[in-house]
N, C-alpha and C positions, 0 to 999 in steps of 0.2 A: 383264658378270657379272649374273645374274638370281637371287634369291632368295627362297623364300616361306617362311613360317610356319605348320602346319596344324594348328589346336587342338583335339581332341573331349575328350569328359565321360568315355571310358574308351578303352583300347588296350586291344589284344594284341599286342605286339612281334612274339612270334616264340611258338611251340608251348611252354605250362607259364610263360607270362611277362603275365599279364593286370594293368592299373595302371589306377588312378584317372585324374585331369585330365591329360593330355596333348599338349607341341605337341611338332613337329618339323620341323626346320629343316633347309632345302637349299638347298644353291648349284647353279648347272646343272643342275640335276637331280638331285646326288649326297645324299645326307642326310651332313649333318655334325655336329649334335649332334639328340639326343633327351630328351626331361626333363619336369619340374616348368615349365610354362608361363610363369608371372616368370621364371626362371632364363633359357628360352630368349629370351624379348624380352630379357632385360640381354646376352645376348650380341652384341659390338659387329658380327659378321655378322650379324647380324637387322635392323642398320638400314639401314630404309628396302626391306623386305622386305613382299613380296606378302601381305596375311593372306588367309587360310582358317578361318571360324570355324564347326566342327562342332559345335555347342550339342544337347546331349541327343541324341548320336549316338556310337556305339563306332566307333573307328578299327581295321584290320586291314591285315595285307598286301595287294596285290595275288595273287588266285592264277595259278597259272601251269598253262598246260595244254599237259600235253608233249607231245600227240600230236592229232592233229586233221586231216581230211580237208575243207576248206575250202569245195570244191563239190560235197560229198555233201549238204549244206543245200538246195538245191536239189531234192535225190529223197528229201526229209521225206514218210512216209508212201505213197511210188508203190511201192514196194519189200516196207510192211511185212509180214509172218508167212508172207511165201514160199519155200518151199526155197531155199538159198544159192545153188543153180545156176539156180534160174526166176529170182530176184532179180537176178544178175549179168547175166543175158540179157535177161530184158524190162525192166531197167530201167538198169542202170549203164551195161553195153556200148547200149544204145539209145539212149539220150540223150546220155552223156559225150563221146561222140567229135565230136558237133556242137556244141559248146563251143569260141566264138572269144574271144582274149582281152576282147574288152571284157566278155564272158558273164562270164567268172574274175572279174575286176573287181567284176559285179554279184554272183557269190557271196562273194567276199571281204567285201563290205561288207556282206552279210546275215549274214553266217556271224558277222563278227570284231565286228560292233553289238551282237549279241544278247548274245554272248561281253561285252561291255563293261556293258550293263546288268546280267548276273550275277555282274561281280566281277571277270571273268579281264581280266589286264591284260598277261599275256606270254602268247602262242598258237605253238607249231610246228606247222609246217604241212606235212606229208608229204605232196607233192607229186611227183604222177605223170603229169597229161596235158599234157606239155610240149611235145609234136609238135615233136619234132628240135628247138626253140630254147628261146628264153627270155622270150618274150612275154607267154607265158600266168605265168609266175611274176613277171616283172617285174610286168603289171597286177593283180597278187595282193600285192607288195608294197608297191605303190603307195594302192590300196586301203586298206591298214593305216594306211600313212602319214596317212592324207587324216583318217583316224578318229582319228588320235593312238596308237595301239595297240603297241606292243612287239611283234615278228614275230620267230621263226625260221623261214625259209624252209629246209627239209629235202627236197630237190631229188632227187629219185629217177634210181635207175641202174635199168633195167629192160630187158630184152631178149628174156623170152617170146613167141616168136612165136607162142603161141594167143591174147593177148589185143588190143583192135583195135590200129592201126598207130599211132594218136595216144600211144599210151603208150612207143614203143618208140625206141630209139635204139644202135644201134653201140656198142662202147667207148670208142671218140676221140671220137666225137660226144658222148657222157656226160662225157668226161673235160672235154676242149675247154668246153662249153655251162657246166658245175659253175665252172670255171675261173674263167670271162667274168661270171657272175651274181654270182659273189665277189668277184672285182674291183673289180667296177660297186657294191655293196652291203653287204660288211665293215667295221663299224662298229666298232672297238677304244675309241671312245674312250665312248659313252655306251649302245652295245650297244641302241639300239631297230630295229635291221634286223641280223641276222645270217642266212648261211648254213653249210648243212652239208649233207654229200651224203650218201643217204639209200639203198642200194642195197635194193630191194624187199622179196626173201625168197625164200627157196631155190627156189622154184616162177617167182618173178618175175624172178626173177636167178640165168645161169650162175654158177659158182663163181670166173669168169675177171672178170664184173662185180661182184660183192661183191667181189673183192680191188684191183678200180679204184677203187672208190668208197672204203673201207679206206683206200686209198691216196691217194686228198685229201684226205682228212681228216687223215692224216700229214702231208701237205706241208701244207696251211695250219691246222694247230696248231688242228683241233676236233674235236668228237666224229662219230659218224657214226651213225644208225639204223638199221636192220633187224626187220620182221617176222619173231618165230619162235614157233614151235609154241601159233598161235591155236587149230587144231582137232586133235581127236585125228588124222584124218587125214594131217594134214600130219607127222605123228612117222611114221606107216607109210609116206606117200612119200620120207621120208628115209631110213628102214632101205633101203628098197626101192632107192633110186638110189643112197645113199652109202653105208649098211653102219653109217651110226651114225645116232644121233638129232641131233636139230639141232642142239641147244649143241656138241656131240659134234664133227659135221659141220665145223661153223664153225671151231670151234677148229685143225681139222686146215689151215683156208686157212693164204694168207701176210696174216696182219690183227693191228693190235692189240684184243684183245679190252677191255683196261682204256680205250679211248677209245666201247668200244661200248655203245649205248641200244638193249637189244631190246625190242622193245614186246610184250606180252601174255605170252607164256611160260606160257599156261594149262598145257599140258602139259611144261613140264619135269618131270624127274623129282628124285629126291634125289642122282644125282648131279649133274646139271645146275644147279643150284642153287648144291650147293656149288663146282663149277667157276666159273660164275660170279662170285660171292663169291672165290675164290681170284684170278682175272685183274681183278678189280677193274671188272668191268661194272657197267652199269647197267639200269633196267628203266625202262619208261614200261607204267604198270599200267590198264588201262581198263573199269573193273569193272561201268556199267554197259552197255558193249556187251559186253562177255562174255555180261551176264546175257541181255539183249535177243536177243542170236544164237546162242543155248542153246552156248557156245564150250564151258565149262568154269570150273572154279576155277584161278587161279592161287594157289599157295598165299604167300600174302604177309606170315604169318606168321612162314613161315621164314624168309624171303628177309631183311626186318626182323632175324631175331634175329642172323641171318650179318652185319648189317650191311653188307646192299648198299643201294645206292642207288637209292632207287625215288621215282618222280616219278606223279602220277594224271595221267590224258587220258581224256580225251572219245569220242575216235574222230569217226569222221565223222557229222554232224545225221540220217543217214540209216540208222544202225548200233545208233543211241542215242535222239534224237531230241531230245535234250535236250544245252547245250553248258553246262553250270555245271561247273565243278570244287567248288564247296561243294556240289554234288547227289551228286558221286564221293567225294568225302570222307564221307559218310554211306553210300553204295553200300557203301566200299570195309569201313567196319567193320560194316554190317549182315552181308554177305555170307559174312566171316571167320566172325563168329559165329556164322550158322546154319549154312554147313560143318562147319566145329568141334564144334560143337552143345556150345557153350561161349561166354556172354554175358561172358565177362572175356578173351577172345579177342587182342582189341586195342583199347585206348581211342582218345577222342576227339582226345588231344594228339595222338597218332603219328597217326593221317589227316590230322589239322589240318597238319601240319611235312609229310606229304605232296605236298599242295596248295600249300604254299606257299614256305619255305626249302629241304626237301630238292628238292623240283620244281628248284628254280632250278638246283640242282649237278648234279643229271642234266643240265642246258641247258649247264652250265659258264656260268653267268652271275650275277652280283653281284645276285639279284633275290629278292625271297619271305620279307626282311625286315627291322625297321622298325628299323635298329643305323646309325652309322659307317658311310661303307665301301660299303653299299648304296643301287640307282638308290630313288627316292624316287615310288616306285608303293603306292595305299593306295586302300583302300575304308571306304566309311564305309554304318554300321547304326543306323537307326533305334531308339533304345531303348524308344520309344514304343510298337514292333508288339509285340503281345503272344504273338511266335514267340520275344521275346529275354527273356521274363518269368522266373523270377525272374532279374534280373538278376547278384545272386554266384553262378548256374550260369554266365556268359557264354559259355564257353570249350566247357563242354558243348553249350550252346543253338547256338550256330553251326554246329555239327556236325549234332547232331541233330533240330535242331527250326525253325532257319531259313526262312522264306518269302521269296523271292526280293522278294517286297514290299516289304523293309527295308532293302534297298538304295537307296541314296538318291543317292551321288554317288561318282564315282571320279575319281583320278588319277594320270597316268602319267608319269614323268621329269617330275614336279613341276610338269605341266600338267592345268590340268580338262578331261578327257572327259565326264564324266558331271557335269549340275547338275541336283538336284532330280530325274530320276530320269529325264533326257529327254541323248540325245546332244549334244554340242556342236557337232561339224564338220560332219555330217551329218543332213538330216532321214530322220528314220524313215519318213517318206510318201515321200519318194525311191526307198528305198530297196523300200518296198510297189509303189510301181510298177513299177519295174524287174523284181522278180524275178516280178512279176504278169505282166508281158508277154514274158519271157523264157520262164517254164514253162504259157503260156496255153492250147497245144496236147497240154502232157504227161500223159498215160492211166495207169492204174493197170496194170499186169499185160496191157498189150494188144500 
């Protein structure tokens, strides 16, 4: 049994819950009490427990970023402000398909470091170029491992034959490959490696492969992903091939909807929405590659007031260009607002619980806040930068006014990743070379 004690000058538990002097105490990983700092050293689990002394630092959740494209980090900037379709062709389909796993590897650890320096301490990773096995996701979750990081690996069903062969795989081959990766890497007990299969989206998946994928996720008792209606477009290919809109569409498979996490939903509609809300889905909302790839609003307003469960992501380093979930958490209520054209839109608590506890329940995972009961993932904020001034805004200031400078150290299942503002497992010069010699030959739009 291993236990540590983590003390800062201020917390925020959890969204609307901000304290003075604070430690918190974990066994294995798990947090078991939280409190008044005396209080935690007299408890006889604290001795002889690891300290962690956050002196004139705020303690927060780890955030959690639900949706994330792993080795898009790699086609940062080769891609930017080109039509979606110059984009996909001179750059995603050009380079992605020559991606061998050790490459995955090298984006993984670029992708999930930077991710670690900004806070995010649980990352899914929606994972499509699996070429018929499970190499390229094993060495992506390996990767994580090596950095200390919390993974879900969301293992894609995919079967379009317009997009190249490295993405595409069979049904038994999807089913069979999902299977074996869960096997090998189902973590029930302290949840820092999970899978979940991930079937693309109505254009990337027959309707025969989203009810496969649907269906492992049934049988092994998790959620499952799906892109829907990022661009308006993709609502007119659904009229066109299904007769409904996408929520619409979906709902008509053989799936459970209350297990499903659709990511973006810019174009749902009102009824869509409230369908949603009714089958007890979830959403992974990713506001600022919305903005970056002129998608659309989703409106997250409602979605919030129906009380669905909505978690923020990233999207891929090459959609966005930036991997913080405390960057989406300001995206996600600037955006409301000026949609709206109403600055009382949505506060900073509800983005905050976004990013962080509700994130985790869209994962279905014990993570996003600092109680009992939850893994023992925290970030700590310099109260010194003067992005956190006045400091009784706190809770404000994170949200809105944070500079990724005030990050200073993280931790994950009650281990240090981040000291002083530098990785632990991994050097960052490593990590500059590799992806330096991996993308040395890569052209912009050529």
């Amino acid at each position: 049994m291993s236990s540590v004690v983590v003390t800062a000058d201020r917390a925020i538990t959890h969204a609307g819950a901000a304290r003075d002097a604070t430690s918190v105490l974990a066994v294995d990983g798990a947090i078991v009490a939280v409190g008044d700092p005396e209080a935690i050293l007299a408890d006889p689990r604290a001795t002889g427990a690891r300290r962690i002394d956050w002196g004139r630092r705020a303690m927060i959740p780890g955030t959690v970023n639900t949706h994330n494209h792993s080795f898009q980090s790699l086609l940062r900037g080769i891609g930017d402000d080109l039509p979606f379709l110059e984009w996909r062709e001179k750059a995603l389909y050009r380079y992605s398909p020559k991606l061998r796993a050790e490459d995955m590897g090298t984006a993984a650890l670029f992708a999930f470091g930077e991710m670690l320096l900004h806070g995010v301490t649980t990352v899914c990773d929606f994972y499509y170029i699996n070429a018929q096995g499970n190499d390229h996701a094993t060495a992506t979750i390996e990767a994580a491992k090596r950095l200390g990081m919390r993974i879900v690996m969301a293992r894609c069903f995919y079967d379009w034959d317009g997009a190249p062969a490295s993405y595409r795989e069979t049904i038994p081959q999807a089913v069979a490959n999902f299977e074996s990766l869960a096997r090998r890497y189902q973590d029930r007990e302290r949840y820092l490696t999970s899978v979940q299969p991930a079937p693309h989206s109505q254009h990337g998946a027959t309707p025969a492969m989203i009810e496969a994928g649907a269906g492992c996720a049934r049988d092994a008792g998790v959620p499952w992903h799906i892109h829907l209606a990022e661009e308006q477009y993709q609502v007119e290919q659904s009229l066109e091939r299904f007769g409904a809109r996408p929520l619409h569409a979906v709902s008509k498979l053989a799936v459970d909807m209350s297990q499903m996490i659709a990511v973006h939903g810019c174009w749902f509609d009102a009824t869509e929405r409230a369908l949603l809300a009714e089958r007890g889905g979830s959403l992974a909302y990713c506001p600022g590659s919305n903005m970056f790839l002129g998608d659309g609003v989703t409106d997250l307003v409602d979605l919030v007031a129906k009380q669905v469960r909505v978690g923020l992501g990233t999207d891929g380093g090459c959609s966005n260009n930036r991997v913080s979930v405390l960057d989406e958490m300001r995206a996600a209520a600037l955006l409301q607002k000026v949609h709206r054209t109403d600055g009382q839109a949505i506060d900073a608590e509800t983005c905050f619980a976004l990013g962080t506890h509700t994130a985790g329940e869209v994962l279905q995972l014990p993570v996003g806040r600092i109680a009992p009961g939850y893994r023992c993932d925290l970030v700590a904020l310099d109260l010194d930068d003067p992005s956190l001034w006045p400091e009784q805004a706190l809770e404000k200031n994170v949200v809105y006014a944070l500079s990724s400078r005030a990050i200073t150290d993280v931790v994950v299942d009650g281990q240090e990743v981040v000291v002083a503002r530098q990785l632990v497992h991994v050097q960052l010069a490593e990590i500059q070379v590799r992806v330096s010699e991996l993308t040395r030959d890569w052209r912009r739009g050529v």
